[in-house]
C-alpha positions in Angstrom: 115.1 71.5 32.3 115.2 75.2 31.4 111.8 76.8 31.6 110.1 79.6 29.7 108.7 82.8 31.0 105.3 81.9 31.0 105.7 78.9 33.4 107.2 81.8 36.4 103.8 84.0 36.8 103.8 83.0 40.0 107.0 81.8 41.2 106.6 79.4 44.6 109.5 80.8 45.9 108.8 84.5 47.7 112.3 86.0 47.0 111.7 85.3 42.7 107.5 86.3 43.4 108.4 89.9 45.0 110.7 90.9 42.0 109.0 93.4 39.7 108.5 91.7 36.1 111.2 93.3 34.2 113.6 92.3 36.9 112.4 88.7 37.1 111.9 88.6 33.2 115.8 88.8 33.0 116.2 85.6 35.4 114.0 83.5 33.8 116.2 82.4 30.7 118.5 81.0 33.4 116.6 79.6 35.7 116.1 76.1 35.9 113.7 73.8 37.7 116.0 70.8 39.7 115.1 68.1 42.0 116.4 68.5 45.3 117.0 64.8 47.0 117.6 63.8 50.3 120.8 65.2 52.3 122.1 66.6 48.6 125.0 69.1 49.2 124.2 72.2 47.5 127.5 73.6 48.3 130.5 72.7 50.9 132.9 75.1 53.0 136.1 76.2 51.6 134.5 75.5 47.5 133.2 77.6 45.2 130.1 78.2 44.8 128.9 77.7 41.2 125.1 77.5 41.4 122.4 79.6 43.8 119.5 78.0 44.8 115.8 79.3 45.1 113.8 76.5 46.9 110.3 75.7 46.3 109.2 73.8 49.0 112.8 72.2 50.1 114.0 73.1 53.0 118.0 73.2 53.3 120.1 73.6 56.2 123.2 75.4 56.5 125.4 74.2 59.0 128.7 75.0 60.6 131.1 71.6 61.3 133.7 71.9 64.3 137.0 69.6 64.2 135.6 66.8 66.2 132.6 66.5 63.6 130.1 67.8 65.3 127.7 70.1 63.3 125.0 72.7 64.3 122.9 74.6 62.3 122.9 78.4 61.7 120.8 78.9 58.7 117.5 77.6 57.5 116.4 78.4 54.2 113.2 77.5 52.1 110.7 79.3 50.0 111.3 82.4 51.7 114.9 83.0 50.6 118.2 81.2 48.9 120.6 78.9 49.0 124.4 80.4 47.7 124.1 84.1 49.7 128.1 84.4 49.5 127.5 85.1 45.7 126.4 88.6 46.0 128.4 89.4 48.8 131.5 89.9 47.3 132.9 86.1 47.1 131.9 82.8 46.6 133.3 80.8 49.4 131.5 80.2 52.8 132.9 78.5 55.8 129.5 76.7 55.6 127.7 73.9 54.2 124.6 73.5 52.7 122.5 70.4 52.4 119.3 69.1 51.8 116.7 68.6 55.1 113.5 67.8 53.4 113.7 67.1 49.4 111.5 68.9 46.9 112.4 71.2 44.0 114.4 74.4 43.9 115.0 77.2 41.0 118.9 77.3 39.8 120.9 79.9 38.6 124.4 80.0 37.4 126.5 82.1 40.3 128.3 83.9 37.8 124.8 85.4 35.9 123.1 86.0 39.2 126.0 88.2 40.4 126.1 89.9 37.3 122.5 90.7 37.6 123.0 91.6 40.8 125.7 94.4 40.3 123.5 95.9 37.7 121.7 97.5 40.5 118.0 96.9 39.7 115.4 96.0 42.3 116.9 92.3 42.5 119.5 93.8 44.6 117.7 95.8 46.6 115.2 92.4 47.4 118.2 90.5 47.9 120.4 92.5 50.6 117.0 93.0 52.3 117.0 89.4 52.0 120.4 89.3 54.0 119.4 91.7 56.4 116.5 89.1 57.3 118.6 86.3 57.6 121.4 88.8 59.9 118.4 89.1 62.5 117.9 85.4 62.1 121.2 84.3 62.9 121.7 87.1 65.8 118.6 86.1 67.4 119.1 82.8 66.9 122.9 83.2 68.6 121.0 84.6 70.9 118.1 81.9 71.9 120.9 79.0 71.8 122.3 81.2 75.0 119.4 82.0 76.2 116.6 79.9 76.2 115.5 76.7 76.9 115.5 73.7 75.0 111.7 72.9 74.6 111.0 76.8 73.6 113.8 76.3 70.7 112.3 73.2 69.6 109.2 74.5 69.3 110.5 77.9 67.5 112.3 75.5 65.1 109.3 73.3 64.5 107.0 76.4 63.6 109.6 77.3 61.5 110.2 74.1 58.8 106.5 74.2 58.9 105.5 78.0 57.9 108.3 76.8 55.0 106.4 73.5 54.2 102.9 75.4 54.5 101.8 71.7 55.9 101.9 70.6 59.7 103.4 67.2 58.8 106.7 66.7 57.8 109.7 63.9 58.2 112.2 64.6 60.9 114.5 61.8 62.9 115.3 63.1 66.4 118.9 62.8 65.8 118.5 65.2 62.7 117.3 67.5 64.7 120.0 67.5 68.0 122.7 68.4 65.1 120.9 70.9 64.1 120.1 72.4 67.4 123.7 71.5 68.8 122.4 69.3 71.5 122.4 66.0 72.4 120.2 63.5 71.0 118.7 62.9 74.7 118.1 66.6 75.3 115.9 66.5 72.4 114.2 63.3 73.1 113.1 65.1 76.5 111.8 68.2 74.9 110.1 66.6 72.3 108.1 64.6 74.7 107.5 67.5 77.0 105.9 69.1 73.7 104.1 65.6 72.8 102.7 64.8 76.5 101.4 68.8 76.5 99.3 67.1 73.0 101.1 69.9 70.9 102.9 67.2 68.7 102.9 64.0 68.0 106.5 61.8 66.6 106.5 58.5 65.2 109.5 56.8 63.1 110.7 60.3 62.0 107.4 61.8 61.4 106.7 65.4 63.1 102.8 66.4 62.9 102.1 69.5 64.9 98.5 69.3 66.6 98.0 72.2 68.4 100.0 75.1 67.0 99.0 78.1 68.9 99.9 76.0 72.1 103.6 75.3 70.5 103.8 79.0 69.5 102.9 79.9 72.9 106.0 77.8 74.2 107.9 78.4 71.6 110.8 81.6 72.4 110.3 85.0 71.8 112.8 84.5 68.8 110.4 83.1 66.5 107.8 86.1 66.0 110.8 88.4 65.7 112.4 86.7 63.3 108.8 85.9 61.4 107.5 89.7 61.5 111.4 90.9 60.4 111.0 88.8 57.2 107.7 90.2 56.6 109.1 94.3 57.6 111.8 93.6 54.8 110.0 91.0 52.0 106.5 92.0 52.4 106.6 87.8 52.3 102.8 86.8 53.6 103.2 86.1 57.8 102.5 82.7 58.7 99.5 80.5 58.9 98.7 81.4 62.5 98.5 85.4 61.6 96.0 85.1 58.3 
């Protein structure tokens, strides 16, 4: 369903709500409100890309799969950014995929048009490649903190992250989701999720995360997540999260 002008004043999506309103003006013929299910491929590695993806409040994990199947994330994206980056650097095949983590609703875009608007050289590509920029730090730090730091302090930083992008300290998570994403074992993060529950900063239950004491987790959690946070924010202007208002 195609939506008019007046439905985007205020865009949910932070990449689409910095735009000036000429800039977004343009988009919003071609934009188009979709559903986002449940493990939904938004794009796989090797293929073209054919549509870019502003999430709402979906959060969608890119991931990197080795020969033996085993996958690890290397990219989160939500409300802060976009799902199709590739597009508007220069091609339209990743050695990623994308998939849906938590379901909600996205804005779509036809590649093709967003790259043309793009390489007309308006603000929407200065916003965008600061955009990149962000997630450059987020994937060097986050190379980085896989090397560096320990499991329970990653968890944490991820946990604080999926919920700045949910705005809500409850969210569905299966503990097996999460060792592919972090590239562990499922028993590693069974351990550090019950270090952070027995501390009281979280409890899980049948694939349910609710964070309960979140300036404890962000005290455990690694250095990684403030820099990445307060980068966004340096580049975006994007608000900080819930525990800096």
């Amino acid at each position: 369903m195609s939506l008019d002008k007046n439905t985007f004043e205020q865009p949910a999506n932070s990449l689409l709500a910095v735009l000036p309103l000429n800039d977004y003006e343009r988009l919003v013929p071609h934009l188009k409100l979709v559903k986002l299910s449940n493990r939904q491929v938004l794009y796989e590695a090797g293929e073209p890309i054919a549509q870019v993806y502003f999430p709402n409040k979906a959060v969608v994990s890119i991931i990197t799969t080795m020969e033996d199947g085993s996958t690890v994330e290397v990219g989160l994206v939500s409300n802060e950014g976009m799902v199709g980056m590739p597009v508007i650097l220069g091609d339209n095949i990743t050695t990623t995929t994308a998939f849906v983590q938590i379901p909600d609703s996205a804005m779509q875009i036809d590649a093709d048009i967003l790259r043309s608007e793009f390489n007309r050289g308006t603000a929407l590509q200065s916003v965008l490649l600061r955009y990149v920029q962000g997630v450059y730090t987020q994937i060097a730090q986050g190379s980085a903190c896989n090397r560096l730091h320990k499991l329970e302090g990653r968890l944490a930083r991820w946990l604080l992250t999926v919920s700045d992008r949910l705005e809500s300290d409850e969210f569905p998570l299966t503990q097996e989701f999460i060792s592919q994403m972090l590239g562990v074992r499922r028993s590693g993060v069974t351990e550090a999720a019950n270090i952070l529950s027995e501390a009281g900063m979280i409890t899980y239950h049948r694939g349910q995360i609710n964070i309960l004491n979140r300036q404890a987790l962000e005290k455990t959690s690694c250095e990684c997540y403030q820099i990445i946070e307060k980068e966004f924010v340096r580049l975006l202007g994007n608000k900080p999260n819930r525990s800096q208002k």
